[in-house]
PDB file of N, CA, C and O in Angstrom:
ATOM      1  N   UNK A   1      18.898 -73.074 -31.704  1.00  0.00           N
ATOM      2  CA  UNK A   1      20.046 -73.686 -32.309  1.00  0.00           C
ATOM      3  C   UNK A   1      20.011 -73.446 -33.815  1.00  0.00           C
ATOM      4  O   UNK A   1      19.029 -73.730 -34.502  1.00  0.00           O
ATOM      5  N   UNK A   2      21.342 -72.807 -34.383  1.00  0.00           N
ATOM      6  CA  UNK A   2      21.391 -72.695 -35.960  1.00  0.00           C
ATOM      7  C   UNK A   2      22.496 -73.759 -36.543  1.00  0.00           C
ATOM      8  O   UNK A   2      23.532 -74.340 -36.219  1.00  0.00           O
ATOM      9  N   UNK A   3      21.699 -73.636 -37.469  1.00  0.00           N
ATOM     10  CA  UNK A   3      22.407 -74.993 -38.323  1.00  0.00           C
ATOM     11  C   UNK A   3      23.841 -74.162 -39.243  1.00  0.00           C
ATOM     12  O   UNK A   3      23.519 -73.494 -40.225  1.00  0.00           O
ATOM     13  N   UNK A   4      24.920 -74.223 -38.981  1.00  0.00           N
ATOM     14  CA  UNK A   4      26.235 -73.942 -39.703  1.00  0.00           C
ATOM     15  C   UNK A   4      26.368 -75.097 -40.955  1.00  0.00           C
ATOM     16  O   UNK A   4      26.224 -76.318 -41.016  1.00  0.00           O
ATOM     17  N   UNK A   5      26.720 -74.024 -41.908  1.00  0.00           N
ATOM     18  CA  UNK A   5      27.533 -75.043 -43.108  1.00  0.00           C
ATOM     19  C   UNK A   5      28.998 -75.118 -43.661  1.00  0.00           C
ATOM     20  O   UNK A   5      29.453 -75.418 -44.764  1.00  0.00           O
ATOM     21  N   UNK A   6      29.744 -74.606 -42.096  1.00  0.00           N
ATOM     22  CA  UNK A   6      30.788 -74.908 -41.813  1.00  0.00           C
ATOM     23  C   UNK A   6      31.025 -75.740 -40.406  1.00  0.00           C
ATOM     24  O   UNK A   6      30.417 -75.689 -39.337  1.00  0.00           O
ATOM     25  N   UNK A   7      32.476 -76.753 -40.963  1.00  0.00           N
ATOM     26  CA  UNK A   7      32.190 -77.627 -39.858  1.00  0.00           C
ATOM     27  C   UNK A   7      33.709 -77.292 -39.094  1.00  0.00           C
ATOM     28  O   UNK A   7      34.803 -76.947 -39.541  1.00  0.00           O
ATOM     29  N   UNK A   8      33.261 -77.539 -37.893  1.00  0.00           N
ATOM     30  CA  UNK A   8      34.496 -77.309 -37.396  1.00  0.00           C
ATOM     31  C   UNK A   8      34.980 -78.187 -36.380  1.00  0.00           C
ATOM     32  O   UNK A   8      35.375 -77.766 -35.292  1.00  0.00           O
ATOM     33  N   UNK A   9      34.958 -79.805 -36.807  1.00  0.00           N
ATOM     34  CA  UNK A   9      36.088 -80.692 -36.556  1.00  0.00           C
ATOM     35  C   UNK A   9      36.606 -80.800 -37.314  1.00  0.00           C
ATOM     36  O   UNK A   9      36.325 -80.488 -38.471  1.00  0.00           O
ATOM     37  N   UNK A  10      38.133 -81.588 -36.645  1.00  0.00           N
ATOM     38  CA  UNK A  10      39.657 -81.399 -37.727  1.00  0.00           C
ATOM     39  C   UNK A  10      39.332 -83.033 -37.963  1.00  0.00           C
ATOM     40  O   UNK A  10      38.360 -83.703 -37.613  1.00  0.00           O
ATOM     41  N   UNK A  11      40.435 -83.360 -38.630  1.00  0.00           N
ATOM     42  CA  UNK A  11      40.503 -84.246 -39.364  1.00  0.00           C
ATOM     43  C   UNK A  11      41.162 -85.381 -38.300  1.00  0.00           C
ATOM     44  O   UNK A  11      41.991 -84.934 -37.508  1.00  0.00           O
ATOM     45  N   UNK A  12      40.836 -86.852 -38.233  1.00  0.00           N
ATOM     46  CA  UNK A  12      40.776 -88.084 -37.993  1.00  0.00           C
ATOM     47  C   UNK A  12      41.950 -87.994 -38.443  1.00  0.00           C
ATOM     48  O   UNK A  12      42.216 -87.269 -39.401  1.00  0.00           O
ATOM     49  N   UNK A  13      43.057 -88.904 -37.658  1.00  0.00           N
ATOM     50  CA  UNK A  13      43.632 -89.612 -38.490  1.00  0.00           C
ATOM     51  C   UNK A  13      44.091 -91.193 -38.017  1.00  0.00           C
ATOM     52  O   UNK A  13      45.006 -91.881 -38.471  1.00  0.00           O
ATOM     53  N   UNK A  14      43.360 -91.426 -37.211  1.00  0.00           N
ATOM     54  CA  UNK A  14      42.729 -92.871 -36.780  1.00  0.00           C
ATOM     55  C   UNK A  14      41.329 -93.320 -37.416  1.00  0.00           C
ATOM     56  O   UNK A  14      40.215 -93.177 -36.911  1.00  0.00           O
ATOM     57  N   UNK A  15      41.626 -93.842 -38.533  1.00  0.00           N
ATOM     58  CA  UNK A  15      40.086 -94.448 -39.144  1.00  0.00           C
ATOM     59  C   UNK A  15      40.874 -96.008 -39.271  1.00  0.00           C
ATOM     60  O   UNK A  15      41.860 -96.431 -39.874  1.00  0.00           O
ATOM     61  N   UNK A  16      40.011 -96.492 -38.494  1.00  0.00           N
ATOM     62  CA  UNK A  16      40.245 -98.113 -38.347  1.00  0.00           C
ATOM     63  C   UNK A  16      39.343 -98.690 -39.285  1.00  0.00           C
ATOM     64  O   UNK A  16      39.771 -99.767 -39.702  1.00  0.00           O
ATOM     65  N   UNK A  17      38.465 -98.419 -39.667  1.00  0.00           N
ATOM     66  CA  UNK A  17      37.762 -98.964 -41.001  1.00  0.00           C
ATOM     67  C   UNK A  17      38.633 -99.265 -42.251  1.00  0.00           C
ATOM     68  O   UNK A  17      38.251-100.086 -43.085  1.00  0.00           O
ATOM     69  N   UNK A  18      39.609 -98.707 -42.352  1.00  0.00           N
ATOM     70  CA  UNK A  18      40.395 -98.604 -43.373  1.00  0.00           C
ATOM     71  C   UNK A  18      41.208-100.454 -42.966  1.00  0.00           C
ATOM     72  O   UNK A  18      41.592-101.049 -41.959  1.00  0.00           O
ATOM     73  N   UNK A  19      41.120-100.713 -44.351  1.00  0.00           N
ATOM     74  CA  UNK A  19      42.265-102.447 -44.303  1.00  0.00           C
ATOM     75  C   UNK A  19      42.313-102.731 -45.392  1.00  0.00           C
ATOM     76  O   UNK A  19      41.650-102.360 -46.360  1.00  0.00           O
ATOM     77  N   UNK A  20      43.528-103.768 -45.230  1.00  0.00           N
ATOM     78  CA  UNK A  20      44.420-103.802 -46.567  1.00  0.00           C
ATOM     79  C   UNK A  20      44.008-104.231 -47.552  1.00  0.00           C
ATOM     80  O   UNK A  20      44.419-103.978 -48.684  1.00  0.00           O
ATOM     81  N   UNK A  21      42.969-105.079 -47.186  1.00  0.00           N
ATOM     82  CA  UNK A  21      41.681-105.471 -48.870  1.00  0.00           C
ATOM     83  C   UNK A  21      41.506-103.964 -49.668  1.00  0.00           C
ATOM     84  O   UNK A  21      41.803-103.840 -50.856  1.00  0.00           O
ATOM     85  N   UNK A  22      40.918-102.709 -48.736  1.00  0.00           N
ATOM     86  CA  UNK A  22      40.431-101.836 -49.369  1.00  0.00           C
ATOM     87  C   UNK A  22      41.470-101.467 -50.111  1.00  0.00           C
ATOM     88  O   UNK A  22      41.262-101.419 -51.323  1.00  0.00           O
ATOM     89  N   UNK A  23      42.648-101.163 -49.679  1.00  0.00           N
ATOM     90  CA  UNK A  23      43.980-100.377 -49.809  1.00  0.00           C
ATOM     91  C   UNK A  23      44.051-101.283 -51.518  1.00  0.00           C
ATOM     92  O   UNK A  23      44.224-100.702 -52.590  1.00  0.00           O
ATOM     93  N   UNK A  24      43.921-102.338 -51.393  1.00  0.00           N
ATOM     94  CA  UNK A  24      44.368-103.739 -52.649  1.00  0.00           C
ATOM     95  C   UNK A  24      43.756-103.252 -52.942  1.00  0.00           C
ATOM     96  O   UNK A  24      44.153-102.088 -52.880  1.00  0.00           O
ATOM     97  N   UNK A  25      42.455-103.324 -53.468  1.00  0.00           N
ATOM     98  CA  UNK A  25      41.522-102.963 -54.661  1.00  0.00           C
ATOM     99  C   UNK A  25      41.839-101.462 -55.095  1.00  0.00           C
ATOM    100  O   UNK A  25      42.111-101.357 -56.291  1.00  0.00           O
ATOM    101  N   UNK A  26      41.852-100.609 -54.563  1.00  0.00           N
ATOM    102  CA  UNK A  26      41.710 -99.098 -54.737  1.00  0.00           C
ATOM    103  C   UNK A  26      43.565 -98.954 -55.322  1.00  0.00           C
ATOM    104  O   UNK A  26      43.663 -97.859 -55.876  1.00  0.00           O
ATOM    105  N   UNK A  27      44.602 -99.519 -55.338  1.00  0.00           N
ATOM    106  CA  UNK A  27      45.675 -99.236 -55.647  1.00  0.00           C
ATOM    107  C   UNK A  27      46.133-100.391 -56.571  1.00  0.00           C
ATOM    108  O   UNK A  27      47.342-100.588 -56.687  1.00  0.00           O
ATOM    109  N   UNK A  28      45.339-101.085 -57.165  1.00  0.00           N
ATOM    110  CA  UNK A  28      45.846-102.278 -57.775  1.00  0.00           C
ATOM    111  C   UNK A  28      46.466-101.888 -59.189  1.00  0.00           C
ATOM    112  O   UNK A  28      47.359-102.447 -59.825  1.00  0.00           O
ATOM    113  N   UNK A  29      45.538-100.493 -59.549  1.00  0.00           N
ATOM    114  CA  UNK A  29      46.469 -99.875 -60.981  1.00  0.00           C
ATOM    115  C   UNK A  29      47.744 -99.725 -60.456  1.00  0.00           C
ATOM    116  O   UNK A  29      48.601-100.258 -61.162  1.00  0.00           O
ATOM    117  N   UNK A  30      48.089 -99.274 -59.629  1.00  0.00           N
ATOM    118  CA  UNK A  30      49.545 -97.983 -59.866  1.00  0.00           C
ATOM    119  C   UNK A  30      50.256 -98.784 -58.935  1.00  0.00           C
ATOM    120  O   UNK A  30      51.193 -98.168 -58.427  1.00  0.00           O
ATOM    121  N   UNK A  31      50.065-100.458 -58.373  1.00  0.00           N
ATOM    122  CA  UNK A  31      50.533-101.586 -58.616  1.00  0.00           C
ATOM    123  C   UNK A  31      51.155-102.344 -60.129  1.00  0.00           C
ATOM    124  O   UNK A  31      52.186-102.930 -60.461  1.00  0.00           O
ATOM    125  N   UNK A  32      50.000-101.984 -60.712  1.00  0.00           N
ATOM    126  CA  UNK A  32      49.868-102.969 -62.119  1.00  0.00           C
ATOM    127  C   UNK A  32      51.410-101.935 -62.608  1.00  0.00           C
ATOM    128  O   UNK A  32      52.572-102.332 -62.702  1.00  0.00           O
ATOM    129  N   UNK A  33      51.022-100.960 -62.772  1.00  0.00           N
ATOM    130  CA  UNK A  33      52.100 -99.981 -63.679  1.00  0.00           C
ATOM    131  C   UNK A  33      53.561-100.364 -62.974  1.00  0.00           C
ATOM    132  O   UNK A  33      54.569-100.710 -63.590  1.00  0.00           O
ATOM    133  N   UNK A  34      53.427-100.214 -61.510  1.00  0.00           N
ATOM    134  CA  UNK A  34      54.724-100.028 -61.069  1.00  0.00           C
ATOM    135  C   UNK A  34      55.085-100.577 -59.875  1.00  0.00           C
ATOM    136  O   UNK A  34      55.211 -99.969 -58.812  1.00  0.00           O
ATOM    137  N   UNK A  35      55.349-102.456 -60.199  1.00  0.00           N
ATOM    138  CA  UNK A  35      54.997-103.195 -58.906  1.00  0.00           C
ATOM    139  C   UNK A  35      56.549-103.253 -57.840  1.00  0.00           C
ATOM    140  O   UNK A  35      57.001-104.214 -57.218  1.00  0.00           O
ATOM    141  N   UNK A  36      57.065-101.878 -57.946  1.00  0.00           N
ATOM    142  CA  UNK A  36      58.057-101.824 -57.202  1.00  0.00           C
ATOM    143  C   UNK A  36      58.074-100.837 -56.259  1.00  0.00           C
ATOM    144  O   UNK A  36      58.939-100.402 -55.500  1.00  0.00           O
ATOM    145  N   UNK A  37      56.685-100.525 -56.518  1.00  0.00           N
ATOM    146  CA  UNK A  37      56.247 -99.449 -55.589  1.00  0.00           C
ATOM    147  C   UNK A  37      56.665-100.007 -53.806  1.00  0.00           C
ATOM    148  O   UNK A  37      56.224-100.883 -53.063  1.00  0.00           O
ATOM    149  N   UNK A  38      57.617 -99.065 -53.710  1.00  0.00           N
ATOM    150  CA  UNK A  38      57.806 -99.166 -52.167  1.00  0.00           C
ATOM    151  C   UNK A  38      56.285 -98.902 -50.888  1.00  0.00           C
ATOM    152  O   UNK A  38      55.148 -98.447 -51.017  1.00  0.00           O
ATOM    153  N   UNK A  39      57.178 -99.546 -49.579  1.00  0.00           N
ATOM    154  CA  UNK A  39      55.856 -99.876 -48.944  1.00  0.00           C
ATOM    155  C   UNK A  39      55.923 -98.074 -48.149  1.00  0.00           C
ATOM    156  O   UNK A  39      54.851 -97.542 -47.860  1.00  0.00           O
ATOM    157  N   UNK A  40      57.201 -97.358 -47.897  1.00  0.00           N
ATOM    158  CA  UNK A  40      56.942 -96.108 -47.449  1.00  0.00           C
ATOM    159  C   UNK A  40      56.054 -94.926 -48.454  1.00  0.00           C
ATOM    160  O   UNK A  40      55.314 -93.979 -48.187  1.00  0.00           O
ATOM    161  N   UNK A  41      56.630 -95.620 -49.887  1.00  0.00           N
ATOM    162  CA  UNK A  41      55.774 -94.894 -51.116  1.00  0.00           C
ATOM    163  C   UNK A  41      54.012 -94.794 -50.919  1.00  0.00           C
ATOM    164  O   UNK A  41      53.364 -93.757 -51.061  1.00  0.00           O
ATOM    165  N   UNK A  42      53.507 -96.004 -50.597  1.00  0.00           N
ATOM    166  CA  UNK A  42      52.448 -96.657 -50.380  1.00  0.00           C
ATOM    167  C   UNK A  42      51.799 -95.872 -49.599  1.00  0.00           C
ATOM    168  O   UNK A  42      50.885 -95.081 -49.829  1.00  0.00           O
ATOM    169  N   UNK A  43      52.614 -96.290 -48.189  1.00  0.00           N
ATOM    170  CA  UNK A  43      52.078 -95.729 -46.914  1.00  0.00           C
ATOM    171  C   UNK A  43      51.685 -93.940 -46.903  1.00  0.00           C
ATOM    172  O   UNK A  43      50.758 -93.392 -46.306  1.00  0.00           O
ATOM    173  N   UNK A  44      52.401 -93.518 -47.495  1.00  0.00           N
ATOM    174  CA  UNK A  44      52.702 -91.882 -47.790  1.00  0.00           C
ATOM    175  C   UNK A  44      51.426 -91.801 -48.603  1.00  0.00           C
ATOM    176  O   UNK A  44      50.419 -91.344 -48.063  1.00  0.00           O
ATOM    177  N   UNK A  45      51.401 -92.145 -49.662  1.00  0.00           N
ATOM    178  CA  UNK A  45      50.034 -91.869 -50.576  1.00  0.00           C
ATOM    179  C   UNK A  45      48.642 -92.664 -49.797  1.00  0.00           C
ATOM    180  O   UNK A  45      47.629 -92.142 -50.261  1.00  0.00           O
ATOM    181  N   UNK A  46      48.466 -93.196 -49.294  1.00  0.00           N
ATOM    182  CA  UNK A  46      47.083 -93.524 -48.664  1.00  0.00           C
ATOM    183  C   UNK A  46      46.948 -92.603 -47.669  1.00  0.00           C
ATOM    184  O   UNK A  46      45.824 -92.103 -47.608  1.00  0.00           O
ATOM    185  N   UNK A  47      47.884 -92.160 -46.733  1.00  0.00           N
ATOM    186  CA  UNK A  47      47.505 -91.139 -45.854  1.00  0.00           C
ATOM    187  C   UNK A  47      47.473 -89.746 -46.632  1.00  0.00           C
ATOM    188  O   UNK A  47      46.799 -88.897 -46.049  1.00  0.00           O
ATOM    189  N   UNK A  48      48.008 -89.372 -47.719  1.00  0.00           N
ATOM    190  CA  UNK A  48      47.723 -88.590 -48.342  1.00  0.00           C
ATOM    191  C   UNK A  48      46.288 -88.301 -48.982  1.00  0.00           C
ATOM    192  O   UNK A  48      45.785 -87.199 -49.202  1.00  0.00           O
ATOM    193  N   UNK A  49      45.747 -89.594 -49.229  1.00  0.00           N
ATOM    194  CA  UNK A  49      44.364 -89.931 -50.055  1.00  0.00           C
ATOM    195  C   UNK A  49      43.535 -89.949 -49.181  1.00  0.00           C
ATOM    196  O   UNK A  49      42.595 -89.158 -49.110  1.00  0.00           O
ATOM    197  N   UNK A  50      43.812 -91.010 -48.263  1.00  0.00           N
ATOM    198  CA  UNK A  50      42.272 -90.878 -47.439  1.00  0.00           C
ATOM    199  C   UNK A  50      42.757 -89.893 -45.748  1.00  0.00           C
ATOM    200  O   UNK A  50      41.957 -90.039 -44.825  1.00  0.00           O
ATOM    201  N   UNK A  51      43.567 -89.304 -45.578  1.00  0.00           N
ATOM    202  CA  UNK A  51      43.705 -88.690 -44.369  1.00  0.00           C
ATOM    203  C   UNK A  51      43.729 -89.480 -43.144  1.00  0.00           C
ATOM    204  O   UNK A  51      42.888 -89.265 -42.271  1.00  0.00           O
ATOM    205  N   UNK A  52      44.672 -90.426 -42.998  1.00  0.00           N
ATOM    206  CA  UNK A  52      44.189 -91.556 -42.228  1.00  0.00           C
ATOM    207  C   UNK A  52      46.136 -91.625 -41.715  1.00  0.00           C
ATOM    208  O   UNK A  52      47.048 -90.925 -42.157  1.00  0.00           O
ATOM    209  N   UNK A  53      46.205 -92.906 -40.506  1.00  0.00           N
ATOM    210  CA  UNK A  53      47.768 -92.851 -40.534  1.00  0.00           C
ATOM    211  C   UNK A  53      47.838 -94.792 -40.589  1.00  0.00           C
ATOM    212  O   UNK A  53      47.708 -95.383 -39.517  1.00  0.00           O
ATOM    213  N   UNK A  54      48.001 -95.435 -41.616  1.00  0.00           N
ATOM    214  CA  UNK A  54      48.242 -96.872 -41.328  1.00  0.00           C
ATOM    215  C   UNK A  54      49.622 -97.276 -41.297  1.00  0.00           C
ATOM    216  O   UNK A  54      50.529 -96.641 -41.835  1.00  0.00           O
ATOM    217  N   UNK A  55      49.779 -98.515 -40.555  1.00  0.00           N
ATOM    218  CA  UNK A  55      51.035 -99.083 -39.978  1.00  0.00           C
ATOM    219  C   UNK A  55      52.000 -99.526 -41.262  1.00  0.00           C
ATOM    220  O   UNK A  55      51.549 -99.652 -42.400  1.00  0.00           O
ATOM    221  N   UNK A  56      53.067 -99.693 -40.991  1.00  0.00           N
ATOM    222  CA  UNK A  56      53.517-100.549 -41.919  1.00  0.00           C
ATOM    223  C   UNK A  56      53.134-101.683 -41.952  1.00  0.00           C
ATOM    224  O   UNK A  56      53.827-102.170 -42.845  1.00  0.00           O
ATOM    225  N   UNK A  57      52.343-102.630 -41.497  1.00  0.00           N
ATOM    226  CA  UNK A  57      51.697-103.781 -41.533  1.00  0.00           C
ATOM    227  C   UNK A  57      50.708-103.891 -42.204  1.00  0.00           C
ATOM    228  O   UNK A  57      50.292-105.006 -42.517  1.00  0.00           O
ATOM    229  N   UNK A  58      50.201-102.953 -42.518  1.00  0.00           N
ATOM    230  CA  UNK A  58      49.170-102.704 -43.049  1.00  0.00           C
ATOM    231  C   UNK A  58      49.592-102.642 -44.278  1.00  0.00           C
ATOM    232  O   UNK A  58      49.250-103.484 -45.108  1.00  0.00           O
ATOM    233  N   UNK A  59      50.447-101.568 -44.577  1.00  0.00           N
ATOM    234  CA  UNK A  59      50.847-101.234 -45.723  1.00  0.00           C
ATOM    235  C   UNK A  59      51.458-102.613 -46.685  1.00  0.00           C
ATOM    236  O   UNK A  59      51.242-102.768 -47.887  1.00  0.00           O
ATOM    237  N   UNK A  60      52.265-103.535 -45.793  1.00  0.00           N
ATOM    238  CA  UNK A  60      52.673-104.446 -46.182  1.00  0.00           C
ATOM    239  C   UNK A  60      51.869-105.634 -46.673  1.00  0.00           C
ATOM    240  O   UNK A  60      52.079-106.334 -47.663  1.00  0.00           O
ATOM    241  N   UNK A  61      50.855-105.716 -45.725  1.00  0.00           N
ATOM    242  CA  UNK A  61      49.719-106.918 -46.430  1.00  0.00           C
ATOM    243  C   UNK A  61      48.932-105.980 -47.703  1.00  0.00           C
ATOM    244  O   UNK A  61      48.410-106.592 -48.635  1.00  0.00           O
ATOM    245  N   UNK A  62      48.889-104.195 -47.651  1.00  0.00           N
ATOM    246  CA  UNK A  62      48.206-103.842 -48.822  1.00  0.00           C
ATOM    247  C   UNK A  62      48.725-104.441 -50.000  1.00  0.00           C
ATOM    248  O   UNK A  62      47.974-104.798 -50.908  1.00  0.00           O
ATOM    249  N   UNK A  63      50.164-104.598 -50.053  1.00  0.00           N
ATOM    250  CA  UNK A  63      50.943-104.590 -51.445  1.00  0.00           C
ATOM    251  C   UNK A  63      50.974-106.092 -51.374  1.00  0.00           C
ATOM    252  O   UNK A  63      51.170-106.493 -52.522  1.00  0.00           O
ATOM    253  N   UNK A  64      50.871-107.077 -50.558  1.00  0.00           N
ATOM    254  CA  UNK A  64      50.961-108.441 -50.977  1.00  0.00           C
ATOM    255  C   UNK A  64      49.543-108.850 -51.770  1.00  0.00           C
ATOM    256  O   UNK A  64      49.466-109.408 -52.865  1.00  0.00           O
ATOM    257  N   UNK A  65      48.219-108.325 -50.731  1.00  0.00           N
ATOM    258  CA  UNK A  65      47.220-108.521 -51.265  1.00  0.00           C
ATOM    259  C   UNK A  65      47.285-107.965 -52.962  1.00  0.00           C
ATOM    260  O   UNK A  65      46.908-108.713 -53.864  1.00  0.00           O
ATOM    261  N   UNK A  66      47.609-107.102 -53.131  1.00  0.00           N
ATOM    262  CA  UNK A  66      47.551-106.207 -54.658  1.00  0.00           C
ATOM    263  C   UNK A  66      48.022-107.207 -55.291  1.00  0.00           C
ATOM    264  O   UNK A  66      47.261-107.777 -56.074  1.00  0.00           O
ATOM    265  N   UNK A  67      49.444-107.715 -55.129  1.00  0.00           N
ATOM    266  CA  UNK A  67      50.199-107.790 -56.312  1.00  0.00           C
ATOM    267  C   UNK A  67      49.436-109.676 -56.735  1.00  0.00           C
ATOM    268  O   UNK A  67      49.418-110.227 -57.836  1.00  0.00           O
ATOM    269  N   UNK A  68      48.928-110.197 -55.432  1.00  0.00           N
ATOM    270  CA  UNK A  68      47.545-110.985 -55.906  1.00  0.00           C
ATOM    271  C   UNK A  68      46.854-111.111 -56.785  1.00  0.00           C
ATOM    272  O   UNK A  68      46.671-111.971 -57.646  1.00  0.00           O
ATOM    273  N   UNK A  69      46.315-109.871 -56.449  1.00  0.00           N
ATOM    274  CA  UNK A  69      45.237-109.254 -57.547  1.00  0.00           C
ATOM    275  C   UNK A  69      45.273-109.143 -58.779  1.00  0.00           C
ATOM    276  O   UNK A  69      44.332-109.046 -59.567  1.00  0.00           O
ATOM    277  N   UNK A  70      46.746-109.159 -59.030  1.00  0.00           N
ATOM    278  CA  UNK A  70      47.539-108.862 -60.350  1.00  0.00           C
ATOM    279  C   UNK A  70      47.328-110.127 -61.269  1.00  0.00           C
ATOM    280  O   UNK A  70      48.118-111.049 -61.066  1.00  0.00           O
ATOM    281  N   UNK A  71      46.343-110.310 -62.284  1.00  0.00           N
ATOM    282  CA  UNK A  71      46.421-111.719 -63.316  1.00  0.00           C
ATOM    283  C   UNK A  71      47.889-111.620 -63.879  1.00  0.00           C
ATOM    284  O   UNK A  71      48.530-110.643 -64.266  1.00  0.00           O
ATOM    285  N   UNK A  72      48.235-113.067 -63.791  1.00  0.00           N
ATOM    286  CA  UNK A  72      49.250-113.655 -64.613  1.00  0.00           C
ATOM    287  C   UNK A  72      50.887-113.028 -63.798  1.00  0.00           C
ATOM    288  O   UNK A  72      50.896-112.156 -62.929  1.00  0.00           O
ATOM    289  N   UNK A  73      52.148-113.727 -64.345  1.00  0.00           N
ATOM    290  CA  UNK A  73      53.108-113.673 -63.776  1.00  0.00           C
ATOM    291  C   UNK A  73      53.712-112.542 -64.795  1.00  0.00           C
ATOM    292  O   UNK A  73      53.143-112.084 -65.786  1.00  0.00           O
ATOM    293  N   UNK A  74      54.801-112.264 -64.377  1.00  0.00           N
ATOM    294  CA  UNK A  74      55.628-111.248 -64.824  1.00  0.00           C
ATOM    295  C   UNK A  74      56.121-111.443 -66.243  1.00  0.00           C
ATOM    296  O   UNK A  74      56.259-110.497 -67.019  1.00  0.00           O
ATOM    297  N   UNK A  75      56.420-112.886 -66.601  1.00  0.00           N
ATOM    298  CA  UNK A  75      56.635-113.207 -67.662  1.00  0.00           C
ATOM    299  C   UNK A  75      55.612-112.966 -68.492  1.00  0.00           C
ATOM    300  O   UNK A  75      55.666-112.258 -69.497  1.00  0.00           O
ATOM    301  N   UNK A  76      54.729-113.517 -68.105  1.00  0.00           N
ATOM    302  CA  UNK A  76      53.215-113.314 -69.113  1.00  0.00           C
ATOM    303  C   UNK A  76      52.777-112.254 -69.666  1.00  0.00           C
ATOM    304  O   UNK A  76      52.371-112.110 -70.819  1.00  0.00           O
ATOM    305  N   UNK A  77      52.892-111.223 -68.517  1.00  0.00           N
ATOM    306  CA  UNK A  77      53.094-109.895 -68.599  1.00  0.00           C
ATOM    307  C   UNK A  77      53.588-109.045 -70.226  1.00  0.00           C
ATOM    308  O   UNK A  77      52.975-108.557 -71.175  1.00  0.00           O
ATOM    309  N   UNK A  78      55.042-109.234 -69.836  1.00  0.00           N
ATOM    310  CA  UNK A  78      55.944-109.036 -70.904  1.00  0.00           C
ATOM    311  C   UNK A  78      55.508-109.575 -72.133  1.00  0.00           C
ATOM    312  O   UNK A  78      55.213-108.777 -73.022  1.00  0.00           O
ATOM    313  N   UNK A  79      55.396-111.039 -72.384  1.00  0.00           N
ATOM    314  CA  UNK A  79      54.903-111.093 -73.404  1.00  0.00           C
ATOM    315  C   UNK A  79      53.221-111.055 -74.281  1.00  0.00           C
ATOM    316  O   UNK A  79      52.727-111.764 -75.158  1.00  0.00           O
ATOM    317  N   UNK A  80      52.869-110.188 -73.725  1.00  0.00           N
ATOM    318  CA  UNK A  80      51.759-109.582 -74.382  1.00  0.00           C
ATOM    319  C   UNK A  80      51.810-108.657 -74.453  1.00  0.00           C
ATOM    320  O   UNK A  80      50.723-108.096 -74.589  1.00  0.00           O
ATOM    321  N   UNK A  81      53.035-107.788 -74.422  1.00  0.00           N
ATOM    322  CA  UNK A  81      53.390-106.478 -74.683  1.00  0.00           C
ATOM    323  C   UNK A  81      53.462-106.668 -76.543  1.00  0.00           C
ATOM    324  O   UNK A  81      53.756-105.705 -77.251  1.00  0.00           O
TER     325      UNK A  81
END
């Protein structure tokens, strides 16, 4: 038996490890910048990032959890600009 350093399975795109805590932490910037980020926007870029396919449910608790994450209200925001 030889050892290859090419691999030749394709790519997952059922990784159930993946959940919306992770999704929150790892997207909470480009939340912070632009908390109107749609949930198809969302969904599109995580399967883009990690090669994976999550639900819209998923996607939907990602962006509630995030915008959580987010210190202070919108107002507050603004004025410390």
């Amino acid at each position: 038996m030889t050892i290859s350093h090419e691999h030749s399975c394709g790519n997952q795109r059922n990784n159930k490890t993946i959940e919306s805590g992770f999704l929150a932490r790892k997207y909470a910037e480009e939340f912070r910048i632009n908390s109107s980020w749609g949930v198809k926007e969302c969904q599109a870029h995580a399967t883009r990032t990690y090669t994976c396919s999550i639900t819209r449910n998923q996607t939907c608790m990602t962006k509630s959890k995030t915008l959580h994450l987010i210190p202070g209200s919108k107002e507050d925001q603004f004025y410390m600009l």
